[in-house]
C-alpha positions, 0 to 999 in steps of 0.5 A: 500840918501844913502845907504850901503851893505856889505855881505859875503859868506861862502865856500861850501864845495863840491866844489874844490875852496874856494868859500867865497866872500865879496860883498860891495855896495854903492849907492848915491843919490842927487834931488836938485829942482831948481824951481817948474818945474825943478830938478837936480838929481845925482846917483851913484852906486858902486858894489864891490865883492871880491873873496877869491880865485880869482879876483874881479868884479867892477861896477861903474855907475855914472848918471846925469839927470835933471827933468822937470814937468809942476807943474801947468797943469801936462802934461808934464814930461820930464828926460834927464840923462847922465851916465858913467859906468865902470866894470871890471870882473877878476873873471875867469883867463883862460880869462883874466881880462874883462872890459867895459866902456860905456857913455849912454845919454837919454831923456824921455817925457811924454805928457798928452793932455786930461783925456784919452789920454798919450803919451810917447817917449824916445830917447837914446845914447851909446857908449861902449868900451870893452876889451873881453877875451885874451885882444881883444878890441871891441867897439859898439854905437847905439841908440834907439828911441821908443813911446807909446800911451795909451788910457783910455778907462774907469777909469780901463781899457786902450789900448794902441800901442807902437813901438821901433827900435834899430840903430846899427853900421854897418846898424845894426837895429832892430825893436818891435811893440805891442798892450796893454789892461790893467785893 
């Protein structure tokens, strides 16, 4: 699939600058199945704005994953997805043109052992490189581990607990915990 967007901005007239832009978005998609069990998927998505007076925004993120869903039993389901994504911001001249790069790599599982129980986790990946205002470079990588497990309590009604922490550079890490009721 794919799609196209092109939409434009008048100035406003109370303001001192010229305000018009033009903002072009893009996306593709790909699913190719493989077998029952597995798919090859592929997305990306360009997001461009260009500013009359000033510079542009640039967003690329280019994502591949594969998809893995037990067809027989179906209790298993499983993604793992790579991405590459790049933005650029040159919209503010008293800063300097900003600009990011980043890989992110992750995998999420659910597993559904019996009518009420679901359990789901996911592990993620990044790895990120900046230039921040006045050209000074920064980076940053973390990872994520998180798990949540639900259970059934009637046909409308479940409980659940889920858990994350955040690994950083440097020690840094933070940590979330909670408990659910839904209907």
């Amino acid at each position: 699939s794919t799609r196209l967007e092109v939409r434009s901005s008048g100035d406003v007239s109370e303001t001192a600058e010229d305000e018009r832009f033009t903002t072009t978005l893009w996306q593709g998609l790909v699913a190719r199945k493989l077998s029952r069990d597995w798919t090859l998927l592929a997305r990306n998505h360009l997001l461009k704005t260009d500013y009359r007076a000033r510079g542009d925004v640039f967003q690329d993120r280019a994502q591949l994953g594969l998809a893995w869903r037990e067809t027989d039993r179906n209790r298993v389901n499983a993604l793992g997805k790579i991405e590459y994504k790049t933005e650029s911001d040159a919209s503010n001249a008293a800063v300097g043109e900003l600009k990011s790069r980043a890989w992110i790599a992750s995998v999420h599982g659910d597993w559904h052992p019996t009518r009420p129980w679901w359990m789901t986790g996911r592990f993620a990946a990044k790895w990120q490189k900046d230039k921040l205002e006045g050209g000074v470079p920064s980076s940053f990588r973390a990872q994520l581990l998180a798990g949540r497990l639900v259970y059934d309590i009637t046909e409308h009604w479940d409980v659940g607990v889920l858990a994350a922490a955040q690994f950083g550079q440097n020690g840094a890490r933070q940590t979330a915990y909670g408990a659910e009721v839904g209907y």
